[in-house]
C-alpha positions in Angstrom: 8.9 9.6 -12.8 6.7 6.4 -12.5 3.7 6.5 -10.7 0.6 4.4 -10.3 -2.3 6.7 -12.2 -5.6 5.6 -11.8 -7.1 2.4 -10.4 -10.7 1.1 -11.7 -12.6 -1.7 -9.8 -15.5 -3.8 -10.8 -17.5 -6.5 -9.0 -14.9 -6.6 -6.2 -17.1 -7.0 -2.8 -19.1 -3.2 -2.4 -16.2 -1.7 -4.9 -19.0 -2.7 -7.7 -18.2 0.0 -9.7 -15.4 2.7 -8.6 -12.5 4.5 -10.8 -9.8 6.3 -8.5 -7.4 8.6 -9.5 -4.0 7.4 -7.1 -1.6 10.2 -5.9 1.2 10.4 -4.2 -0.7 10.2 -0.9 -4.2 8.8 -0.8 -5.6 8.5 3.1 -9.2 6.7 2.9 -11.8 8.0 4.8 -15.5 6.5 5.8 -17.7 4.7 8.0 -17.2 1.2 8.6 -18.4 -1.3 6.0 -18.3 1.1 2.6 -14.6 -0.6 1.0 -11.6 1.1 2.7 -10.0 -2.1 3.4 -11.6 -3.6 0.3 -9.4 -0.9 -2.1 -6.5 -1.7 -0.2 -7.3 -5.9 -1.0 -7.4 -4.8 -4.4 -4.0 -2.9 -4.6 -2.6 -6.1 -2.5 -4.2 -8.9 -4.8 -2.5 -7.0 -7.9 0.6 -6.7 -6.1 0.1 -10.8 -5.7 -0.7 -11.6 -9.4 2.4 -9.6 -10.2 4.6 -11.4 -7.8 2.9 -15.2 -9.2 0.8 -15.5 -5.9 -2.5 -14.5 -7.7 -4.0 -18.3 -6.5 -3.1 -18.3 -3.5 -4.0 -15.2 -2.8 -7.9 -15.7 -3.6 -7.5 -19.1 -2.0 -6.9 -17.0 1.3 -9.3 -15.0 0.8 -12.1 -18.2 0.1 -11.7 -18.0 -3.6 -12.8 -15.6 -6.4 -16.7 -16.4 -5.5 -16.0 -15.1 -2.1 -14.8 -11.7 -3.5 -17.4 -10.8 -5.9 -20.0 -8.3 -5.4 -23.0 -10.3 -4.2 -26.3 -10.1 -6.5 -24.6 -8.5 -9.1 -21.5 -9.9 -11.2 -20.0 -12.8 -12.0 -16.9 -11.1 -12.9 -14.0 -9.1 -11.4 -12.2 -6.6 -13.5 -9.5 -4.7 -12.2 -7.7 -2.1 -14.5 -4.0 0.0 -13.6 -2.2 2.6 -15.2 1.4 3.5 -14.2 2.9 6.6 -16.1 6.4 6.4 -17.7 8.6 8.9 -18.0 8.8 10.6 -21.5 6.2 8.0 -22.9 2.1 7.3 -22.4 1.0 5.4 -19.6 0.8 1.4 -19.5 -2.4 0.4 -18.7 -3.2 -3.3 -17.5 -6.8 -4.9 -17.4 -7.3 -8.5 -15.6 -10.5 -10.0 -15.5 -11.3 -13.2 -13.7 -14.7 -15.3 -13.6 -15.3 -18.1 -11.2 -14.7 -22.0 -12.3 -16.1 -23.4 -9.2 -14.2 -22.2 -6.4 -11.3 -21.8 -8.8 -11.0 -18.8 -11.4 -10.2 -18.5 -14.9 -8.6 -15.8 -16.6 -10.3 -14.5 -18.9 -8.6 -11.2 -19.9 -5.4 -9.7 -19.4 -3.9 -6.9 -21.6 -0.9 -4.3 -21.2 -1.1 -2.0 -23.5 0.5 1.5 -24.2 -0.6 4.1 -26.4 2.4 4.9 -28.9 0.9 6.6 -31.6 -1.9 9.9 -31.8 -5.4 8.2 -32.8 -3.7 5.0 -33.0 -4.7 1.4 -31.5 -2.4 0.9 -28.5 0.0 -1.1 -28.7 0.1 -4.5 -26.8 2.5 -6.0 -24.8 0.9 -8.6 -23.5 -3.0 -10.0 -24.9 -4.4 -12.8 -23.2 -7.9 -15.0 -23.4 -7.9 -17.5 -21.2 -5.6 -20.2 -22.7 -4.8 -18.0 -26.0 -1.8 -15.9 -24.4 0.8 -13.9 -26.4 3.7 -11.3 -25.6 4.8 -8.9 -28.2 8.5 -10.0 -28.9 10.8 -7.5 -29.9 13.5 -9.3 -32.2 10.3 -11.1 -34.1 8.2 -7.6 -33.6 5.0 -9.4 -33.0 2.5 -11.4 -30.9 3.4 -14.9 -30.0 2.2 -17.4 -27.6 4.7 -18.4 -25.0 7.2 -21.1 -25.4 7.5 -22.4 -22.0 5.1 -23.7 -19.7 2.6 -20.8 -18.6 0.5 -21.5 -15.5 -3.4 -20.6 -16.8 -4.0 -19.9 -12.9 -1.5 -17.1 -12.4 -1.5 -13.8 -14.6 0.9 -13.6 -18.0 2.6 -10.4 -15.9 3.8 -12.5 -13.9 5.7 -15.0 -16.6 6.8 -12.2 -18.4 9.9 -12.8 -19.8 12.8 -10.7 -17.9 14.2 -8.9 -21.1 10.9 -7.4 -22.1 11.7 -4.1 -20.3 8.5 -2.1 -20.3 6.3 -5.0 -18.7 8.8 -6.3 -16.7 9.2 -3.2 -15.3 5.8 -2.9 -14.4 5.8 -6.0 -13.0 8.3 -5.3 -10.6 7.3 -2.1 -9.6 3.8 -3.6 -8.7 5.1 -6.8 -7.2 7.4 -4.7 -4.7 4.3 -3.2 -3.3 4.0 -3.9 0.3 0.7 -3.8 3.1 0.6 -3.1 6.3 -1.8 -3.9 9.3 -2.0 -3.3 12.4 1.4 -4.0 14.3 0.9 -7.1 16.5 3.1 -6.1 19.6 1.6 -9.0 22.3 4.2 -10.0 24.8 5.9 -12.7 22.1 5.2 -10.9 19.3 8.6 -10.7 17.0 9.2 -6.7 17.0 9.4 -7.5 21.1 12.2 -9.6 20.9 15.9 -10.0 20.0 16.6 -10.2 16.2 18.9 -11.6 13.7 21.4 -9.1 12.4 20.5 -9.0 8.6 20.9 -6.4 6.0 16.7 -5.2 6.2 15.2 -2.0 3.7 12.4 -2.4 5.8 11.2 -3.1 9.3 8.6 -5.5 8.3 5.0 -6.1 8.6 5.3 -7.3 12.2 8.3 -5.4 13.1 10.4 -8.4 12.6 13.5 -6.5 11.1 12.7 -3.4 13.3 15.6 -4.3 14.7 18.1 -4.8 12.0 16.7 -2.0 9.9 17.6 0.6 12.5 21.1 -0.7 13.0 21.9 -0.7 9.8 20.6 2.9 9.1 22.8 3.7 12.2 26.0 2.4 10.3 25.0 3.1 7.1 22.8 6.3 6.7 23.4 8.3 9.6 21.5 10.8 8.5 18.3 8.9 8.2 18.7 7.5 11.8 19.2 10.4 13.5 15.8 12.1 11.2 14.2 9.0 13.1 15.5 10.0 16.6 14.7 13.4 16.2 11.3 12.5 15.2 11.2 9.9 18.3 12.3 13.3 20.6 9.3 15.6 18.9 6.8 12.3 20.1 8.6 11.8 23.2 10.4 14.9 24.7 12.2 12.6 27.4 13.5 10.1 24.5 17.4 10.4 24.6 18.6 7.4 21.9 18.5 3.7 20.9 21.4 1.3 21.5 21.8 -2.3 20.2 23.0 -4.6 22.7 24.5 -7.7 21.3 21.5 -10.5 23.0 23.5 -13.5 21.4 25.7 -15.1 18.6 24.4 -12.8 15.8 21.4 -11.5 17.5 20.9 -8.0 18.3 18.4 -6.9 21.0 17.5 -2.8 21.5 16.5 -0.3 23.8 15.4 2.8 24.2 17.3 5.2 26.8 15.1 8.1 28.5 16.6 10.6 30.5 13.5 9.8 33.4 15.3 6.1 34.0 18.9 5.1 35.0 18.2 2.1 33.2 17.6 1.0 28.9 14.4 0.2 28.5 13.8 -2.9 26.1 11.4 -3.2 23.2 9.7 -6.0 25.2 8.9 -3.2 27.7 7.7 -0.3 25.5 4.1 0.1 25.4 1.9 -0.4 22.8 1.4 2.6 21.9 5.4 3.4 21.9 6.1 0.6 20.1 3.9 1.2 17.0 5.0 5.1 16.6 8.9 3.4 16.3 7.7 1.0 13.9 6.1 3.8 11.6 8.4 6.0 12.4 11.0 3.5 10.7 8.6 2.5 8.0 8.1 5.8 6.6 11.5 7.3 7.1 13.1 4.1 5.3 14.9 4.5 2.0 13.4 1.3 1.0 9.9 2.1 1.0 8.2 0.5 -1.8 6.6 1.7 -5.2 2.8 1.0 -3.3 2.8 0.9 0.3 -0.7 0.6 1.9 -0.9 0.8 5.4 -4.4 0.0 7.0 -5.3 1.9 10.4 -1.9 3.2 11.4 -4.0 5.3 13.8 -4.1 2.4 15.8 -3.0 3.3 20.2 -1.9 6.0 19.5 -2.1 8.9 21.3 -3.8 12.3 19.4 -0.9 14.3 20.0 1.1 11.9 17.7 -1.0 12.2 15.1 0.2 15.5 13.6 3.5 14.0 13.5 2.0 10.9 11.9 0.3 12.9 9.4 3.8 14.9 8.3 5.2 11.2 8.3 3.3 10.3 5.9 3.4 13.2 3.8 7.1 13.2 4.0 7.3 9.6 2.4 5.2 10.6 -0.5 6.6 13.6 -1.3 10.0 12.2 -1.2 9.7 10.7 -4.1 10.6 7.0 -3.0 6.7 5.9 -3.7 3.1 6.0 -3.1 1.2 5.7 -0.2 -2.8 4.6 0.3 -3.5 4.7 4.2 -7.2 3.7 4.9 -8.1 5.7 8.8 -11.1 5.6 10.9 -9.3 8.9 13.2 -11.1 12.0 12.6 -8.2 13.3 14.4 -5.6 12.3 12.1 -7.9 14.0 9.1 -7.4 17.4 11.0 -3.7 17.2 10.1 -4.3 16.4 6.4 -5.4 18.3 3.8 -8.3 18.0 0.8 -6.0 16.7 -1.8 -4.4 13.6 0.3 -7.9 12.8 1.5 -10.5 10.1 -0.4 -14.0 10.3 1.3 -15.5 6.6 0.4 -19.5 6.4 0.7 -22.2 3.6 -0.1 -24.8 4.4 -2.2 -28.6 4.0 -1.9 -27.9 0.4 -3.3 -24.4 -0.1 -0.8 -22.3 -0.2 -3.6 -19.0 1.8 -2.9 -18.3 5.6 -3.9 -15.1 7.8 -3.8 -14.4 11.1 -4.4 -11.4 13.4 -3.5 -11.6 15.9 -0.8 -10.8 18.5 -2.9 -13.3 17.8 -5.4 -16.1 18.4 -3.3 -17.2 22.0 -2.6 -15.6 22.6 0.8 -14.4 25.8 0.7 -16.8 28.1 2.2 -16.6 24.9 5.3 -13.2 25.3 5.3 -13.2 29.1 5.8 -14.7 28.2 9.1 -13.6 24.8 10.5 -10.8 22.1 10.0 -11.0 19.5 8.0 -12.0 17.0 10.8 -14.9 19.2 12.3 -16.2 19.5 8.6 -16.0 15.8 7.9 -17.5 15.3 11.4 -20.6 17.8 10.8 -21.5 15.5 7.3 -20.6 17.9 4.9 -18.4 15.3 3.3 -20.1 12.0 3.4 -18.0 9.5 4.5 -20.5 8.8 7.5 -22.4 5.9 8.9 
């Protein structure tokens, strides 16, 4: 099975210096400030370099200078593994340096380890301009022979028939993030939607809609998993319908057995709104090979969180992919347990630290409280 291994930062914002093993189900932990969100940039600026969005990307986020760990580097190295099934891992290093407010490349390798005490073998080698791909039918090195963009990582213009990069590339650029859900009055999970074919229900619910439907017709199953779940969260919840709203537009609402009438999405509350969309997201068979997911905690209310927790630990251990959820809720931690949780500190210098749960010595804590209480009493770190 493919799976993302281990994740090693340098010189990006506090994560100065931090190697992470990456599970099926990572959920950050840690007081505000020490690099949570700053792990999940990371994972979501490799995804972009993958996809060919690698400029733009730092652009949005005010260019490479903007990114670097202050007072300390002048250089961002990011490094991924991704074990392959009957084979070693691939492992890919990037490093950028500032040119201006630009960047330059300056290293990129995927390399695989083939043979016992051997150098590994290289897929791709790149130093800034000097950039070569291992072909297969001439069983070397050689540059490109088509025009290769020095701003956007050679992952990304890797040719389609070199399988074992390619499919790295795609499994990284599938990767998808996910903040907190707008749902203001005209915000698009709220409203009618097109009727398209959707794996997903987007990052602001804009194929909620569509999705569901299309689960309904398609995976029965799966839809009704979701309404069960939707009954354990909501004991008066009967069932969603999809009222045609127009020409190809399908609206939906959610029928309670308190009310005569549907309730529309654009009268859920917030709170209602955002369990559905997770619910969806993490019960969908198109969740993708990374899918980070920042505060999901976010209105609602504690007794949803222990079904938010098994949500989340359904996804990962069905196999579809990988999961790295970054959580302020003490309550949600009470749900988890040692080996899904990463406690992130700052050190006396505010550089970044991360450690499993279950690497720490918790035990004899754990004999007597939950994972929360022990968390909240400082016997993990992960505290302001």
């Amino acid at each position: 099975m493919h799976r993302f291994e281990t994740l090693t930062v340098k010189g990006f914002r506090r994560l100065a210096d931090v190697r992470l093993e990456l599970r099926g189900l990572c959920v950050l932990i840690g007081a505000n400030g020490v690099g949570k969100t700053s792990l999940l940039d990371v994972l979501a600026l490799l995804a972009a370099s993958a996809q060919g969005r690698l400029n733009s990307a730092l652009g949005e986020a005010g260019g490479l200078p903007s990114v670097l760990t202050r007072d300390r580097t002048d250089r961002l190295e990011l490094d991924l593994s991704m074990s392959v099934p009957s084979q070693q891992p691939l492992h890919y290093c990037l490093a950028l340096t500032p040119q201006g407010a630009a960047h330059v490349i300056e290293e990129e390798l995927l390399t695989q380890q083939r043979q016992v005490g051997g150098a590994p073998f290289k897929h791709i080698q790149a130093h800034r301009t000097d950039v070569r791909y291992f072909n297969v039918d001439e069983k070397g090195l050689l540059r490109p022979t088509w025009d290769h963009n020095p701003l956007e990582s050679s992952l990304s213009q890797v040719p389609k028939m070199f399988r074992e990069p390619e499919d790295f590339r795609k499994r990284l650029a599938s990767s998808s993030s996910y903040h907190v859900l707008d749902v203001n009055s005209r915000a698009p999970v709220r409203l009618p939607q097109l009727l398209r074919p959707a794996p997903l229900p987007g990052a602001n619910g804009e194929d909620l809609v569509s999705c569901l439907f299309f689960l309904r017709e398609a995976d029965r199953t799966r839809f009704e998993a979701i309404e069960d779940t939707l009954r354990s969260a909501f004991p008066s919840f009967e069932r969603l319908d999809f009222p045609p709203a127009a020409a190809g537009t399908l609206a939906m609402t959610w029928r309670d057995r308190d009310f005569a009438h549907p309730i529309y999405t654009h009268e859920l509350s917030e709170g209602t709104l955002r369990f559905l969309w997770l619910a969806t997201l993490l019960q969908s068979p198109g969740l993708t090979a990374l899918t980070l997911i920042d505060e999901p905690e976010v209105s609602l209310h504690p007794e949803l969180l222990s079904l938010l927790a098994g949500l989340l630990r359904g996804a990962a251990a069905a196999g579809h992919g990988q999961l790295v959820v970054a959580t302020h809720s003490d309550r949600l931690i009470r749900f988890l347990r040692p080996e899904e949780v990463v406690v992130m500190d700052a050190d006396e210098g505010g550089a970044t630290r991360a450690a499993w749960a279950d690497s720490l010595d918790l035990d004899r804590w754990l004999a007597e409280y939950t994972l929360d209480e022990v968390w909240r009493l400082g016997r993990m770190g992960g505290r302001a």
